[in-house]
C-alpha angles and dihedrals in degrees: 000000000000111000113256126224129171110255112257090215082062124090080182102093095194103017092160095093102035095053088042090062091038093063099038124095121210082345087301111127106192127210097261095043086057093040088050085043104050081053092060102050091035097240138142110265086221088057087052096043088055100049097041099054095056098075122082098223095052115081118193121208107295095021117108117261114248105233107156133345142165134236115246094174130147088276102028089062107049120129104272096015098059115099120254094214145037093061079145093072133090116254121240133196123265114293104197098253087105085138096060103034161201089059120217129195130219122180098305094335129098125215149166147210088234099046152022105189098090096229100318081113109138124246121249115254124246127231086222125052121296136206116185091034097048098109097006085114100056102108087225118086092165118126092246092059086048100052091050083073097046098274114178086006096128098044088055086049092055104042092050101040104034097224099152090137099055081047091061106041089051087048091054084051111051092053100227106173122181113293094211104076106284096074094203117162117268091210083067119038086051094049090046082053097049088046103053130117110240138060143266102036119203136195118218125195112202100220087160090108091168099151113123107249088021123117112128097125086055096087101038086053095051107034102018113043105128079061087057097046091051099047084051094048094044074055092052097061106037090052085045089235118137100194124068130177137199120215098205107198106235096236086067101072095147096052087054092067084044096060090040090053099049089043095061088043087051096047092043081059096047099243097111119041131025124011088352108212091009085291131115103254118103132203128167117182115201117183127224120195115210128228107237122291139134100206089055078084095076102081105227091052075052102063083041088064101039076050089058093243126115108298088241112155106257127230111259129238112080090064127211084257092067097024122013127122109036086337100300127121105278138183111228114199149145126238098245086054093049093041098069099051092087093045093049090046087051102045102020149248100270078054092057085046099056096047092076129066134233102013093322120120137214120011121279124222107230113190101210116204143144120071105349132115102246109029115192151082127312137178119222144138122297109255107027113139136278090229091049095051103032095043107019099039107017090042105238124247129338109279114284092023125105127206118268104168157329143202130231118224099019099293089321098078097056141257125284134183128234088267094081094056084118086062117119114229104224141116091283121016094073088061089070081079107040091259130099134197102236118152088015087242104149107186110191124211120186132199091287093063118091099223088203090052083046097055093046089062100047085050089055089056096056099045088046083050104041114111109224101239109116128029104233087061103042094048097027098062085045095056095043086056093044091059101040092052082062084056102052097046088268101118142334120330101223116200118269091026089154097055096040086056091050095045088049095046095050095050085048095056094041101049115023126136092225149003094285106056080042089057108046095072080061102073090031090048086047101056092041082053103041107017092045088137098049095038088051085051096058084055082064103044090260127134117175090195099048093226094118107067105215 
């Protein structure tokens, strides 16, 4: 493939997506738009092509217009939450309203039967002290409202002062590790940024939050984005990058307008843009919107995407720090993770580090879903504990159910009983069980969910979401689905079904290209550990919660 490389006659750092939704009509790109395209940004049509036809929302000539569909997702389809109607429709992947669900799509818009609001829905208040959420609940996301709680304040105070060394050393102590699953510390992925070798620097916010289960960034981009603009401009400068870039996940079109909006407030005051705060640093953020696509969540398939190529997961090393965007040293963050550096540069690191329990710093952000009483977000302290959030603040289960299980992560940190409420959900305990927190998702299943049934549809959506790219993942997904259709009533239950799973989930975790072949076998690998007795049944056509029809 040729080499790509922004054009210098460009002010427009990643102009692929955004020219690919400009050309497209009702998400169709015909033949002649992406041969006039790949002209203009002197591409090879095949390159486009490639990249293009990887997204779900973009539909190239021949292919069916997406009109409506319905999510039929892990959570989408539990027993009591799936919809009764629309089977005529076509299925689309989660769209992040998990909490409101089941999700619906409508030509570009997304919906649900619980809500209309598409994803401006409120979080749920804390007993303790927040800090995202601190003034999340105020009706007003203008810039003037921002600024009456010393919005932008810090980032004044560094530009202008110059204090990047006093930042630093209050982001190292205050232990603030990436909120997105990784949990790698902010302190040093910036200064290996700023260090780096290669100019320009970027800094690059993953707003792509595509994990079933998953929708903490949801409210921050739509109520709080001021909050958002001014943590990526206090990166810029410490990194000593000048370009940031938000990767706005498709399924997010409101929040789109949103950012638009408070970039253009922040540029008019002179705190985005040239000479921010009358000095002489300089920062513009542009924001791409994906396309549709799980995997645009690893951040290295998502510097592929915002390149134009192909969104693949890429071979590390080298890492985004040395060579990211375009090859050039990059911050990768989410937008939880970036969202609490002003706050920690105005409170204080010893603040962050009182919010969490038992060693843990900073508050976490769980969005709670599935079959409980009061589905959300919450934020609350790392390491509190799984029985505390799932049946004191999310509700429990519906009346007369009781609590059967729940996933870490979303679906992509593994599946635990009801046994392992005492758990503390924090950056080590859960690997005591195999398990991690990662992205804070907690999906809930009571005693009316099948866990095999639930586990056939996580693993769907991995095989609809895999990339492609190496082999253990694409068949692999294919081949777990196969057999647990077996298991659910779906297809043929070949002999030896539980050693065939284990053999192929163990090849996938050991030899997968990216997170996401690496994270299946965890769900799989949780029900044959904890749900040994309903998994044997289904080897016998039997199903206790009478969710698999035999």
């Amino acid at each position: 493939m040729k080499e790509l490389r922004p054009n210098p006659q460009s002010s427009d750092p990643a102009p692929f997506l955004a020219e690919l939704h400009r050309v497209a009509k009702g998400g169709l790109l015909s033949r002649t738009a992406l041969e006039e395209l790949a002209a203009s940004l002197q591409t090879p049509l095949a390159d486009l092509y490639s990249a293009a036809s990887f997204y779900h929302y973009f539909k190239l000539d021949g292919d069916e217009p997406l009109g409506e569909g319905v999510c039929r997702g892990p959570v989408c389809s539990l027993s009591g939450i799936t919809a009764r109607a629309h089977f005529d429709l076509p299925s689309i992947s989660c769209p992040g309203l998990c909490d409101q669900a089941p999700a619906r799509y409508d030509r570009g818009d997304f919906s649900s039967a619980a809500s209309s609001d598409g994803g401006f829905r409120l979080p749920h208040r804390a007993n303790g002290e927040e800090a995202l959420f601190h003034h999340i609940r105020a009706p007003d996301r203008r810039l003037e409202s921002y600024r009456r709680n010393d919005g932008y304040g810090m980032l004044l105070n560094l530009v202008q002062n110059k204090s990047d060394d006093d930042a630093f050393a209050a982001l190292q102590a205050s232990g603030l590790s990436g909120r997105g699953g990784a949990a790698f510390p902010l302190a040093l992925k910036w200064r290996a940024v700023r260090d780096a070798e290669g100019s320009p620097k970027y800094v690059v916010c993953n707003a792509d939050e595509g994990e079933p289960g998953t929708f903490k960034d949801r409210p921050i981009l739509h109520l709080q984005p001021h909050l958002l603009l001014e943590a990526m401009a206090i990166a810029g400068y410490l990194a000593g990058a000048n370009v940031g870039i938000i990767y706005l996940r498709y399924e997010y079109p409101r929040a789109y307008d949103v950012l638009a909006k408070a970039i253009g407030e922040a540029e008019e005051e002179g705190l985005l843009g040239s000479n921010v705060g009358g000095s002489s640093f300089c920062f513009q953020i542009h924001i791409r919107r994906g396309a549709g696509s799980y995997v645009c969540g690893e951040e290295s398939a998502l510097l592929n995407s915002l390149e134009g190529r192909r969104p693949w997961p890429r071979e590390r090393p080298p890492y985004p720090t040395s060579r990211g965007l375009w090859g050039r040293p990059t911050v990768v963050n989410n937008v939880e993770t970036l969202c609490f550096v002003p706050l920690i540069l105005r409170h204080g690191a010893d603040w962050f580090g009182s919010l969490g329990r038992g060693g843990s710093s900073g508050t976490k952000i769980y969005s709670v879903s599935g079959r409980v009483c009061r589905p959300g977000n919450f934020e609350l302290p790392v390491g509190i504990s799984a029985r505390e959030l799932i049946m004191d603040y999310a509700g429990g289960p519906p009346s007369g159910r009781s609590l059967k299980a729940f996933t870490l992560g979303g679906i992509s940190g593994g599946l635990l009983a009801s046994e392992h409420l005492s758990l503390s959900l924090d950056y080590r305990s859960p690997a005591k069980h195999g398990v991690f927190l990662g992205s804070g998702g907690v999906i809930v299943l009571d005693d009316q969910c099948c866990v095999v049934d639930f586990v056939r549809s996580c693993v769907l959506f991995y095989e609809a979401e895999s990339c492609g790219k190496c082999t253990p993942c694409r068949i692999g997904t294919v081949r777990l689905r196969e057999l647990l259709d077996g298991l659910t009533g779906r297809g043929n239950l070949p002999s030896g079904v539980r050693q065939q799973m284990e053999k192929i989930s163990d090849t996938m975790g050991a030899s997968s290209a990216c997170g996401l072949g690496q994270s299946v076998p965890l769900v799989v690998s949780g029900m044959g550990r904890f749900f040994a007795e309903e998994l044997r049944e289904h080897t016998q056509r039997k199903c206790r919660a009478g969710v698999c029809r035999f």
